[in-house]
Structure formats: structure tokens, C-alpha cells
C-alpha positions as CSV (number, residue, x, y, z in Angstrom):
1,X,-62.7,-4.4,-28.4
2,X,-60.1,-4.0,-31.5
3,X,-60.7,-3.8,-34.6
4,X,-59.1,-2.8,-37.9
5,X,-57.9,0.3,-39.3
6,X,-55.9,0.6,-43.0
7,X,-52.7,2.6,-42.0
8,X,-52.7,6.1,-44.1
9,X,-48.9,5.4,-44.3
10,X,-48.2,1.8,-45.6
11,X,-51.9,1.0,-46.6
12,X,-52.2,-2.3,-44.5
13,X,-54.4,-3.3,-42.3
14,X,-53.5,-3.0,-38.3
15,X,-55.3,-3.3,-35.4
16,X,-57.1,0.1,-33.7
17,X,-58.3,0.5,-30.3
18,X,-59.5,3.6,-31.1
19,X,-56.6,5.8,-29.0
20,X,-55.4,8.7,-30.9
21,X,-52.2,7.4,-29.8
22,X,-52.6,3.8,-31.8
23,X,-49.6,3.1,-34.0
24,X,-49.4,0.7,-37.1
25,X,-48.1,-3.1,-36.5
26,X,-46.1,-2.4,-39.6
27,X,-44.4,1.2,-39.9
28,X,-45.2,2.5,-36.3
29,X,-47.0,5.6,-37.7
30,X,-49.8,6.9,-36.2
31,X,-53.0,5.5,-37.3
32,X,-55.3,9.4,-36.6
33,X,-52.7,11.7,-37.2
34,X,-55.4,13.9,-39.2
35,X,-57.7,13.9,-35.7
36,X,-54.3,15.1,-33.8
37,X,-53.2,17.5,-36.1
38,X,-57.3,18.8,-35.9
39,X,-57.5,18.9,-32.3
40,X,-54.4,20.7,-32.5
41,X,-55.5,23.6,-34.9
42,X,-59.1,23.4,-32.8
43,X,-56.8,24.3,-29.4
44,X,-55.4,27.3,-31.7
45,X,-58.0,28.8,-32.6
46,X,-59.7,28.2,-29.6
47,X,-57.0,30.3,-27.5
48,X,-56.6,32.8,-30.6
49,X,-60.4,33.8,-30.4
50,X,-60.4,34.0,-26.4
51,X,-57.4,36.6,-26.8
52,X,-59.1,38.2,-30.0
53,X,-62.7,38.4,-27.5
54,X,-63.9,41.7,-26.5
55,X,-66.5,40.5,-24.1
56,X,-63.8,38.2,-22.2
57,X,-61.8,39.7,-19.2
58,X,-58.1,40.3,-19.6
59,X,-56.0,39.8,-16.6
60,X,-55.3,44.0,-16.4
61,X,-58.5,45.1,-17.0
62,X,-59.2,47.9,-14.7
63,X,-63.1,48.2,-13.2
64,X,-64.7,50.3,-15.5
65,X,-63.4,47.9,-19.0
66,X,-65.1,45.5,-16.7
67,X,-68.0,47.3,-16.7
68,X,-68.0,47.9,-20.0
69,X,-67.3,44.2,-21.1
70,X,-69.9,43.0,-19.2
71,X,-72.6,45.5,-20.4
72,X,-71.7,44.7,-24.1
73,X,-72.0,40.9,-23.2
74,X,-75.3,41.7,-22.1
75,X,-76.2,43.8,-25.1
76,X,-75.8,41.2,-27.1
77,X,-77.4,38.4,-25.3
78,X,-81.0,40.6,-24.8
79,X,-79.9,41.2,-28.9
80,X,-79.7,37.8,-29.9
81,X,-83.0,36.6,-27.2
82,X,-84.8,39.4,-29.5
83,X,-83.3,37.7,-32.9
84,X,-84.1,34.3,-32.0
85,X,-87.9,35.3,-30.8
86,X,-88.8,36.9,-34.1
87,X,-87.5,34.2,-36.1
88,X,-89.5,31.6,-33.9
89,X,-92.8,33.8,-34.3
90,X,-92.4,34.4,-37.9
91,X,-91.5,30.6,-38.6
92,X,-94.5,29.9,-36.4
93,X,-96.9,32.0,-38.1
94,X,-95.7,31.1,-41.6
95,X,-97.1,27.7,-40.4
């Protein structure tokens, strides 16, 4: 179903199908161009922290980086199982 979204552009009303790719009757500007341009800096980062990652394999790793990925990854999983526990029994016992 359509309905009615003001263009950021020309500030009139146009009809929206909710598509990132809706334009405006009026000026043909996109109608989200703030959701593109986020998804677009969310993709960035998102590929900027997987190279930045220690835990996450890189394509030369050798076996024993491997190793030593995988036992940090772990590390910090028992780590933040330990966190998480304390902070549910103190928050329990507070009442």
C-alpha cells in the first residue's frame, strides 16, 4: 500500500512505497537518501572492523596464528560468560 512521504528536497508531498529506491513525483530525488547514505557507512564500518579484528582469520594466516586466534576468541568468550554471571547473581541478590 502507498502512502505519503514529504520530499527532504522540494518539501511536497509524494507518494512512498517504502523502497529505498522511491523517488519524488516532483524533483525525482530520492525520498531516504539519509537510510542509503547510513546503510552505506554501516557496510564501512562493518568491513573496517572485520579487517581491524584480531580474533577473525585472515586469508594468510599460517596454523599456529590460527591457533592463537582461536584460543583468544575463546578467552574471551569463558571471560565475558564469567562477567555476565556475576552481574546476573549480584542483580539477583540485590533483589
Amino acid at each position: 500500500m502507498a502512502t505519503q512521504k514529504k520530499c527532504p528536497e522540494c518539501n511536497e508531498w509524494t507518494s512512498w512505497n517504502h523502497q529505498l529506491t522511491d523517488t519524488c513525483e516532483h524533483c525525482g530525488q530520492l525520498l531516504d537518501k539519509r537510510t542509503i547514505n547510513d546503510l552505506e557507512y554501516f557496510e564501512k564500518q562493518q568491513k573496517l572492523n572485520d579487517e581491524n579484528s584480531f580474533s577473525a582469520p585472515k586469508p594468510g594466516d599460517n596454523f599456529l596464528m590460527l591457533a592463537v586466534r582461536r584460543t583468544v576468541w575463546i578467552a574471551n568468550v569463558i571471560y565475558m560468560a564469567t562477567v555476565s554471571f556475576f552481574l546476573w547473581l549480584f542483580t539477583t541478590l540485590a533483589g
